[in-house]
C-alpha positions as CSV (number, residue, x, y, z in Angstrom):
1,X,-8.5,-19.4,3.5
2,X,-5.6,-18.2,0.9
3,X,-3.0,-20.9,0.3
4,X,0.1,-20.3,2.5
5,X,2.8,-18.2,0.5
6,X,6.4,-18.5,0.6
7,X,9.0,-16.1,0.0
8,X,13.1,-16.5,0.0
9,X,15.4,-14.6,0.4
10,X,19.3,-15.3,1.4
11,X,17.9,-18.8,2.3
12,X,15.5,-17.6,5.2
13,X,12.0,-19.1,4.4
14,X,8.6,-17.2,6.0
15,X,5.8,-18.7,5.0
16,X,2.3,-16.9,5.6
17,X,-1.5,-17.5,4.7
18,X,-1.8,-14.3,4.0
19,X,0.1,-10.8,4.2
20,X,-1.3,-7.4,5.6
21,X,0.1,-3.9,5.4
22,X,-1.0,-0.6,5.8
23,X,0.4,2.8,5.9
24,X,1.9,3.3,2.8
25,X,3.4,6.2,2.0
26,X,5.7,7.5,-1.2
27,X,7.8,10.9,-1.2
28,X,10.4,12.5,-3.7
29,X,12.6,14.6,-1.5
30,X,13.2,18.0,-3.7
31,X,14.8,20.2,-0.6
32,X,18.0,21.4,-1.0
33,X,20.8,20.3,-1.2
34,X,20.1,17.8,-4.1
35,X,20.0,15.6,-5.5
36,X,16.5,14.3,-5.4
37,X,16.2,11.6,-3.2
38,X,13.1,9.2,-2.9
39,X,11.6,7.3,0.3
40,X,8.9,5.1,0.6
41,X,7.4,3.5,3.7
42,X,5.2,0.9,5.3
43,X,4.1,-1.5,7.8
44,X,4.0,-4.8,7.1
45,X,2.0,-7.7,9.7
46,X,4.4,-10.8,10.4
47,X,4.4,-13.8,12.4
48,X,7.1,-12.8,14.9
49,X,9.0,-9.9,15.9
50,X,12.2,-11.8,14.2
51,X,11.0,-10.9,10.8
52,X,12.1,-8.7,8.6
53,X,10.2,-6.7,6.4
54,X,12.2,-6.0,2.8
55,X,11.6,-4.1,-0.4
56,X,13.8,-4.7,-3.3
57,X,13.4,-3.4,-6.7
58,X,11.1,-5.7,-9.0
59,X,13.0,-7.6,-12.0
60,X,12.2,-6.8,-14.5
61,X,10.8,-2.9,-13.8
62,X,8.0,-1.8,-16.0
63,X,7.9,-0.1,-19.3
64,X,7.1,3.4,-17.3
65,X,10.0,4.8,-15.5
66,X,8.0,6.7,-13.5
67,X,6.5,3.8,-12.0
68,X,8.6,2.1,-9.7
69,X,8.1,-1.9,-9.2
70,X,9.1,-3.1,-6.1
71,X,8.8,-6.7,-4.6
72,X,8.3,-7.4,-0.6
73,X,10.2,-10.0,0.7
74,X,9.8,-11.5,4.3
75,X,13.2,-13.1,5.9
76,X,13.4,-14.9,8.7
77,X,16.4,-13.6,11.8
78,X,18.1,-16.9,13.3
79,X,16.9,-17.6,16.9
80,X,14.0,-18.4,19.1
81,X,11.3,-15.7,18.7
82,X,7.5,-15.3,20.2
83,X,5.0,-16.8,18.0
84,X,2.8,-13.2,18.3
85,X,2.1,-11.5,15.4
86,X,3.4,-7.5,15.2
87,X,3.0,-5.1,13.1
88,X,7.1,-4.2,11.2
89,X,8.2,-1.4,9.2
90,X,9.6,-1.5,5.3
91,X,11.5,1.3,3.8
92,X,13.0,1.6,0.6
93,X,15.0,5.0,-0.3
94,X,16.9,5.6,-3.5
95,X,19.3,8.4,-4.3
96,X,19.4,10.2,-6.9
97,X,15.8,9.3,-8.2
98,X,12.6,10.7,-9.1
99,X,9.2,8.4,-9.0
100,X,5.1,9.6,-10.0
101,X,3.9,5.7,-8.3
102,X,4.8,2.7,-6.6
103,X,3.6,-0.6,-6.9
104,X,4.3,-3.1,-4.5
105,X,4.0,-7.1,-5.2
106,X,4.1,-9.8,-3.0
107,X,4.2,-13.6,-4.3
108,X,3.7,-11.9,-8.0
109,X,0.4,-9.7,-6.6
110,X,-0.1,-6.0,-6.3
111,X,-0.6,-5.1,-2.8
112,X,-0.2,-2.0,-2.9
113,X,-0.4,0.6,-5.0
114,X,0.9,4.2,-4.2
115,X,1.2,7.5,-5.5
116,X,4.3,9.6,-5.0
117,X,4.3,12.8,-3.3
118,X,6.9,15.9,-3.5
119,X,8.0,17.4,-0.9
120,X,9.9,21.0,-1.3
């Protein structure tokens, strides 16, 4: 078994032995009007319903700016939540912007890697 990871973010700590996702998708929105806009999307498995699922731009981004870099974060929502684990969604949309990948990192590991599609 993986070591248990934690991520931070606005001082809400989720810590997980491990993370699953699935369903990644990556689009460039070319229809008019413009400018173009860019989307991505996917699911992301977490202890309780009361976590968030975040992507926020990687720092630093690579040397390729069509590659965007993107980290997932986990936070926590105050309360008492069911220990069940569910499946929650993570977006990230950007306008105006224009990608050809995405790679997604979580605790400093690529879990994802996506291509971009265009959609006219």
């Amino acid at each position: 078994m993986a070591e248990p990871t934690v991520t931070k973010l606005e001082g809400q700590i989720v810590c997980v032995p491990s993370i699953d996702t699935r369903d990644w998708y990556a689009w460039n929105n070319l229809q008019p009007p413009g400018p173009p806009r860019f989307q991505v999307h996917g699911e992301v498995y977490v202890p309780n319903p009361g976590v968030d699922a975040i992507l926020v731009p990687r720092v630093p981004q690579g040397i390729n700016p069509m590659i965007l870099l993107l980290d997932l974060l986990l936070r926590q929502a105050p309360g008492i939540w069911p220990q069940v684990f569910t499946w929650v969604p993570a977006h990230y949309r950007k306008v105006p912007a224009y990608y050809r990948q995405v790679q997604i990192f979580f605790a400093d590991k690529i879990i994802a890697d996506v291509p971009v599609q265009d959609v006219q």
